[in-house]
PASEBA-1860 file (N, C-alpha, C; in nm, 3 decimals):
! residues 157
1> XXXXXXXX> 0.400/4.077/1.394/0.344/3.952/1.439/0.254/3.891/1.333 ~ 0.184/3.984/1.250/0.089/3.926/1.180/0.200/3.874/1.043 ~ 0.252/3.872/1.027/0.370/3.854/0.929/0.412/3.720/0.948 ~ 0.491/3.742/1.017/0.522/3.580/1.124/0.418/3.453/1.142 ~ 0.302/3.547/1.175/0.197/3.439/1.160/0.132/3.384/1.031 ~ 0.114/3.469/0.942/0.095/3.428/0.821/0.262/3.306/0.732 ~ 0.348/3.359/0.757/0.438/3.215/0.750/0.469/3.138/0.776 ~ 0.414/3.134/0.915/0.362/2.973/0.996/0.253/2.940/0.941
9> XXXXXXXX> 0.170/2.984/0.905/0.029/2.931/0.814/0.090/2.882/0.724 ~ 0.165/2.932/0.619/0.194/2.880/0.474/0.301/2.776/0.480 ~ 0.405/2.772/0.596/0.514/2.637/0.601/0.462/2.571/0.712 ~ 0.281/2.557/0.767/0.234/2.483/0.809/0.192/2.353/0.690 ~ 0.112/2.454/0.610/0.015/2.405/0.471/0.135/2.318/0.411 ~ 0.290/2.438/0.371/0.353/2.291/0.273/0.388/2.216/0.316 ~ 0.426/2.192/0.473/0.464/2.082/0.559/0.384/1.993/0.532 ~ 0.238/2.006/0.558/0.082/1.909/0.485/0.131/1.869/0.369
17> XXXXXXXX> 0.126/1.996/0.286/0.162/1.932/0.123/0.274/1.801/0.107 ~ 0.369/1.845/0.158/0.492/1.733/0.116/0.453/1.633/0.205 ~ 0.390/1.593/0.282/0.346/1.477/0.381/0.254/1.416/0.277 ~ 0.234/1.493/0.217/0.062/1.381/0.156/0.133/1.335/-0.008 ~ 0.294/1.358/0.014/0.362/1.335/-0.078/0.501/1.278/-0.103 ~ 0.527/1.206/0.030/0.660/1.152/0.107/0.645/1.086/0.171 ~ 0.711/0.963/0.176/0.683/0.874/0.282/0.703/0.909/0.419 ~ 0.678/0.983/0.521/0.749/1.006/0.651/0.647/0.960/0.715
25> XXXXXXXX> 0.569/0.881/0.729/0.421/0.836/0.836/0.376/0.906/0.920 ~ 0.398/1.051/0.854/0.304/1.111/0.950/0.400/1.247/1.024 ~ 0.525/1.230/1.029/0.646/1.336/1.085/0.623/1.458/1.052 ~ 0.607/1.487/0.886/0.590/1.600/0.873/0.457/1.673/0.850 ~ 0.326/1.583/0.873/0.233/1.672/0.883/0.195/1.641/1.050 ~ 0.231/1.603/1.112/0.228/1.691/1.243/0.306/1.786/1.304 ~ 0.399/1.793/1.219/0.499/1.933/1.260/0.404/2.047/1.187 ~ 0.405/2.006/1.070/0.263/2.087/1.002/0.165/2.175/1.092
33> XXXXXXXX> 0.111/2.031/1.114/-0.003/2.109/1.220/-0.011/2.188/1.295 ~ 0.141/2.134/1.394/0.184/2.230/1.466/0.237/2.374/1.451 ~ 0.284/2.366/1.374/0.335/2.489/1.299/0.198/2.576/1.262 ~ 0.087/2.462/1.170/-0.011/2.556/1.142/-0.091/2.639/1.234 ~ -0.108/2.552/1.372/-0.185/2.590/1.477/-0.085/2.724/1.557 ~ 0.029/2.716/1.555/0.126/2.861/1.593/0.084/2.979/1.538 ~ 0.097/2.923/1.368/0.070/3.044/1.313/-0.086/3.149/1.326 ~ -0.181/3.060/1.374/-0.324/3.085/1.382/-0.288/3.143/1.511
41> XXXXXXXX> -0.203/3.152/1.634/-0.217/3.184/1.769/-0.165/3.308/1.739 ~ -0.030/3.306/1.632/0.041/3.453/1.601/-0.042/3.519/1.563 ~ -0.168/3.466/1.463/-0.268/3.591/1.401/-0.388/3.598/1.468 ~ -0.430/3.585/1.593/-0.502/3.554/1.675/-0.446/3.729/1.794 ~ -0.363/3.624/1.833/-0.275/3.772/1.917/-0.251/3.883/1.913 ~ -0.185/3.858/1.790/-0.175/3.992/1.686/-0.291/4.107/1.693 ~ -0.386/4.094/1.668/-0.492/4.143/1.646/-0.579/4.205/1.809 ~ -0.719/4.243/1.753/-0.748/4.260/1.929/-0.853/4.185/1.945
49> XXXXXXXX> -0.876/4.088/1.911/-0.949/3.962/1.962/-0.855/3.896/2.075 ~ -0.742/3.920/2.114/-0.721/3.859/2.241/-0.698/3.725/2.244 ~ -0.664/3.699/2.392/-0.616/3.554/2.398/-0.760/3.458/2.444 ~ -0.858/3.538/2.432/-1.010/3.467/2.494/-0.998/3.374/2.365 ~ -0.980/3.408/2.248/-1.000/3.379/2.130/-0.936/3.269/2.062 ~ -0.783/3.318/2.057/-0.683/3.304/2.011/-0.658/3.112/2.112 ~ -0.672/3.088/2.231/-0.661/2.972/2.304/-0.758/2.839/2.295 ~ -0.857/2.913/2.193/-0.999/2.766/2.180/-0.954/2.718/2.056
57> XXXXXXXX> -0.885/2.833/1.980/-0.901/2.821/1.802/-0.742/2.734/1.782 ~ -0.670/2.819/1.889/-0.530/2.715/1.831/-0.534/2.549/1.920 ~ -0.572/2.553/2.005/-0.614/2.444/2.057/-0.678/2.323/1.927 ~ -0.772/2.374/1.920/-0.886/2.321/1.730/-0.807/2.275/1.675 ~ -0.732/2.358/1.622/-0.633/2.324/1.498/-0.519/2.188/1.547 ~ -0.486/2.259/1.660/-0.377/2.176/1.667/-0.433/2.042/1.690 ~ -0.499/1.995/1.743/-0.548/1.888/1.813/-0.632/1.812/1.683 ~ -0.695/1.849/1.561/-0.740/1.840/1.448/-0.643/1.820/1.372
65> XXXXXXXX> -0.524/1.855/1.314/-0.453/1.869/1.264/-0.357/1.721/1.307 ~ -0.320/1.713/1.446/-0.251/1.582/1.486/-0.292/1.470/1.501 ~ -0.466/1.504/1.464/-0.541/1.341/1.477/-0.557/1.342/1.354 ~ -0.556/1.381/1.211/-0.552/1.353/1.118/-0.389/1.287/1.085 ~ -0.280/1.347/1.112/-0.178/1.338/1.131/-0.161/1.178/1.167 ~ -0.215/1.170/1.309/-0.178/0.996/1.363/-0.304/0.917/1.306 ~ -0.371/0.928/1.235/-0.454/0.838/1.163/-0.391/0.806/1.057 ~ -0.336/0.910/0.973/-0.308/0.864/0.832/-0.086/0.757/0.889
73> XXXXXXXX> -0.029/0.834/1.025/0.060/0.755/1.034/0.008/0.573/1.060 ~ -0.106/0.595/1.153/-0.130/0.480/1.217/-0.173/0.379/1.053 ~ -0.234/0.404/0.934/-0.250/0.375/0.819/-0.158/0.296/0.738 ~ -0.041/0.433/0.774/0.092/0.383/0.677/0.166/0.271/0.746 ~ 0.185/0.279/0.867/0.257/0.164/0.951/0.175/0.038/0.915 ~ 0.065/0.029/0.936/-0.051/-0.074/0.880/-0.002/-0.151/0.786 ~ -0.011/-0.046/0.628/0.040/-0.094/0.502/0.152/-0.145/0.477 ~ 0.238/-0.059/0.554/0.392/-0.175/0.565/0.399/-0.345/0.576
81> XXXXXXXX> 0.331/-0.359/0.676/0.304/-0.483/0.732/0.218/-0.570/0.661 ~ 0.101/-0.537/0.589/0.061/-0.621/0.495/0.104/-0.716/0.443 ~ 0.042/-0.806/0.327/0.080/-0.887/0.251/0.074/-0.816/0.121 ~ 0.151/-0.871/0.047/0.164/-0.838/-0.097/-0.006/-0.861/-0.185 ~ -0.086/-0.781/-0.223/-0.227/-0.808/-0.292/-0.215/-0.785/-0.422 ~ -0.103/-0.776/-0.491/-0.113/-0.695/-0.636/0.011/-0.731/-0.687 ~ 0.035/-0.720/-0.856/0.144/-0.803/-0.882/0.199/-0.889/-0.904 ~ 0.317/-0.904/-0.927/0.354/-1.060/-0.995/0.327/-1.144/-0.835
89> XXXXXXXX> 0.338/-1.058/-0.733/0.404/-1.194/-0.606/0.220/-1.208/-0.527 ~ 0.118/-1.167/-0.606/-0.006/-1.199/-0.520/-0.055/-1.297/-0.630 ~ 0.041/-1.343/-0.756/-0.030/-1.471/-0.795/0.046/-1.614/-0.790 ~ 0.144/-1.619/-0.671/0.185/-1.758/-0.619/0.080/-1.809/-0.532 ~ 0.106/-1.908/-0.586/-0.049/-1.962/-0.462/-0.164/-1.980/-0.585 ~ -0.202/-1.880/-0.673/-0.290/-1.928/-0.745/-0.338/-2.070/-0.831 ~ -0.442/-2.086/-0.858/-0.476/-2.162/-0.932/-0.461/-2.151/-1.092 ~ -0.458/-2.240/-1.165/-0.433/-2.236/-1.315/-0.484/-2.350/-1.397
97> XXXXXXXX> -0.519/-2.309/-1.511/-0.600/-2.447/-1.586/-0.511/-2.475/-1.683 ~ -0.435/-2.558/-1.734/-0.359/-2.620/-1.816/-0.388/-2.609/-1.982 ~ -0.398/-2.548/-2.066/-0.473/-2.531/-2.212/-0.394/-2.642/-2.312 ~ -0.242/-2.624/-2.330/-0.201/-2.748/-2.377/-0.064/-2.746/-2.293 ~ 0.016/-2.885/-2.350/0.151/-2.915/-2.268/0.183/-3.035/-2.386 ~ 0.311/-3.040/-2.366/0.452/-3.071/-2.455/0.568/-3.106/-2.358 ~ 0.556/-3.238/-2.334/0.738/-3.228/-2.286/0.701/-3.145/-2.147 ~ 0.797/-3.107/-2.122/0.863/-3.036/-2.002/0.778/-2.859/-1.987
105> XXXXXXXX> 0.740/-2.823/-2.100/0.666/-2.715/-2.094/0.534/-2.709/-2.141 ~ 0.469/-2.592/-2.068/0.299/-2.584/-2.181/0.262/-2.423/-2.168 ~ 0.088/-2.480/-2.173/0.046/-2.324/-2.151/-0.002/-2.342/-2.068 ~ -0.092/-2.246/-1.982/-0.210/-2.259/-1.860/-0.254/-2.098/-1.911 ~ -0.392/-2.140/-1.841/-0.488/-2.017/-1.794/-0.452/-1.979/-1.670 ~ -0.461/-1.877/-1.643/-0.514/-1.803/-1.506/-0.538/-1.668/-1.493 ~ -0.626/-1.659/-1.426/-0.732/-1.447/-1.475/-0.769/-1.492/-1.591 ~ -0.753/-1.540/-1.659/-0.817/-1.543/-1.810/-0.696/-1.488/-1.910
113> XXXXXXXX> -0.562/-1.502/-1.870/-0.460/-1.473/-1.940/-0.408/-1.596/-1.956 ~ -0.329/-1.623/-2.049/-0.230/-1.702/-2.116/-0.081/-1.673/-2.076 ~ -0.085/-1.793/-2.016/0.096/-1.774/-1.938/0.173/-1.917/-2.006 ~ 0.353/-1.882/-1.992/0.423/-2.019/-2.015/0.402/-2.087/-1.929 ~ 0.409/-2.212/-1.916/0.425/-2.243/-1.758/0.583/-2.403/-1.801 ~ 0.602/-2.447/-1.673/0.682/-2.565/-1.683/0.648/-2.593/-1.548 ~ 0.700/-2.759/-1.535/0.655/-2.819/-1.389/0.759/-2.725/-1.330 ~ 0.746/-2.718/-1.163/0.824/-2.715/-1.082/0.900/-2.778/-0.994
121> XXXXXXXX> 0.868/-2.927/-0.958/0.964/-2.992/-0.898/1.003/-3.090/-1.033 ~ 1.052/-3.223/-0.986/1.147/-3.349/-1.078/1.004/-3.392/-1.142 ~ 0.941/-3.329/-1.206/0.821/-3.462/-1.240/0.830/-3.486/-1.355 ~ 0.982/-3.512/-1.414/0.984/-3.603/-1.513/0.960/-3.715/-1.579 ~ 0.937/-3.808/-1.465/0.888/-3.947/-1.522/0.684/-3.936/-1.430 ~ 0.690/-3.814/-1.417/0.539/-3.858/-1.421/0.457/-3.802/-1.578 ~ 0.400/-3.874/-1.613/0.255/-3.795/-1.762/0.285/-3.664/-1.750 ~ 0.264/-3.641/-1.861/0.236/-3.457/-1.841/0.108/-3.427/-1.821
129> XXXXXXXX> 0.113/-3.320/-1.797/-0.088/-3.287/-1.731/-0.182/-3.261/-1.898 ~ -0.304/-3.332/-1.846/-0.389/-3.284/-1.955/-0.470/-3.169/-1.977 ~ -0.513/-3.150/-2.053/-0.551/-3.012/-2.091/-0.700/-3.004/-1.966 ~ -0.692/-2.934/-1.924/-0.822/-2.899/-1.837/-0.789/-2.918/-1.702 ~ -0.666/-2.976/-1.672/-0.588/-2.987/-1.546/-0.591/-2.867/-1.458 ~ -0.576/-2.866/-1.320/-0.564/-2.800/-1.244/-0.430/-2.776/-1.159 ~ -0.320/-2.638/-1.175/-0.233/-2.634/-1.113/-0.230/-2.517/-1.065 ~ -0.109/-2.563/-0.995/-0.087/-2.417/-0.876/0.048/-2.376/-0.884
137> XXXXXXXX> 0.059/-2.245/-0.871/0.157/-2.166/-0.920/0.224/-2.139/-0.797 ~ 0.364/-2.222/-0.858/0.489/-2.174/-0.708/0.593/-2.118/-0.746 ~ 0.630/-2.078/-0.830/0.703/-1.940/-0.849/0.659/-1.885/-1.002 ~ 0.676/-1.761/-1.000/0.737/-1.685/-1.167/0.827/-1.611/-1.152 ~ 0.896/-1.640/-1.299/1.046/-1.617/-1.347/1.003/-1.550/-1.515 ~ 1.015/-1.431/-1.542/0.997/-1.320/-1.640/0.861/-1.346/-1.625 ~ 0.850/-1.421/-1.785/0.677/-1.401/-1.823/0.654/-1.591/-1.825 ~ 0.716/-1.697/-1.741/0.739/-1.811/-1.722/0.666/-1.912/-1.575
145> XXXXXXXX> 0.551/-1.938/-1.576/0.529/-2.003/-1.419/0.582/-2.110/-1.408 ~ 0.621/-2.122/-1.276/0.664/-2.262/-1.233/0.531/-2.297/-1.173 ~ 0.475/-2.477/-1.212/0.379/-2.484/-1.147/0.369/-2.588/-1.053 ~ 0.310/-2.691/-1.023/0.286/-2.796/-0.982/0.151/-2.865/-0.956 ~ 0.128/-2.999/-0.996/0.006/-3.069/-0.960/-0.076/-3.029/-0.835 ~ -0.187/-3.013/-0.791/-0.279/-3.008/-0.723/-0.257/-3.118/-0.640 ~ -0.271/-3.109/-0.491/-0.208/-3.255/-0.396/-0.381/-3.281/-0.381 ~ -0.430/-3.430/-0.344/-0.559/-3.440/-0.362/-0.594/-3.394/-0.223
153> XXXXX> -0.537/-3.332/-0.152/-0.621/-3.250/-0.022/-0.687/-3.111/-0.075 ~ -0.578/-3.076/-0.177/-0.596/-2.949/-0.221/-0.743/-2.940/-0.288 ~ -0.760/-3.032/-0.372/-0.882/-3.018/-0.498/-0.995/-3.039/-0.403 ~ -1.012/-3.079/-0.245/-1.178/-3.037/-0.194/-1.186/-2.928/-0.158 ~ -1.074/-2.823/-0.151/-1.090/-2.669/-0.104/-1.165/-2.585/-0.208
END
């Protein structure tokens, strides 16, 4: 028994391990737990401490073990659902300052980096923007923004 129980302890633990290293939200470290909290009842029993013992401690575990378990699932389901914060796709929407422009293409600021940029809709027969201009970024394509003029609702935000 004490055998048995000690390998429910250890393919409790790597069940933990590979959870805190796999996407499963949570599947395999509550089998974990469970498993871990078995193995603590096998080496509990085993022994002559009895079941006085052996019924508070695996209880502990298990119940410890599955609320860590549904916190870190309840977490990951969370993060799924999010919005994108990082990356090329959390800087559409941004703002950008125009440094120079040519024709159909220029440069802009934004973060304090230097990007290509070109308009994004037909605004061919409008001026090109002047340097210190304010635009907003509606798509990127490689290392290329598409941008567009600031609508004047936009510039009191």
């Amino acid at each position: 028994m004490t055998t048995l129980g000690v390998v429910a302890l250890l393919l409790g633990v790597l069940l933990i391990v590979v959870e805190a290293h796999a996407p499963t939200a949570g599947v395999l470290g509550g089998l974990g737990a469970l498993i871990f909290a078995a193995g603590v009842w096998l080496l509990f029993t085993s022994g002559d401490a009895g079941q006085l013992i052996a019924i508070p401690v695996t209880a502990g575990v298990a119940v410890a073990g599955l609320g860590v378990a549904a916190v870190a699932s309840r977490k990951v389901l969370t993060a799924r659902h999010s919005p994108v914060r990082t990356g090329v796709q959390s800087l559409i929407g941004s703002d950008a300052t125009v440094r120079s422009w040519a024709g159909s293409h220029g440069q802009v600021e934004m973060a304090g980096e230097l990007w290509r940029a070109r308009m994004e809709f037909g605004y061919e027969e409008d001026p090109a923007p002047t340097m210190g201009e304010s635009v907003v970024v509606e798509r990127i394509r490689g290392l290329t923004l598409s941008v567009r003029r600031r609508e004047p609702w936009e510039s009191s935000l």
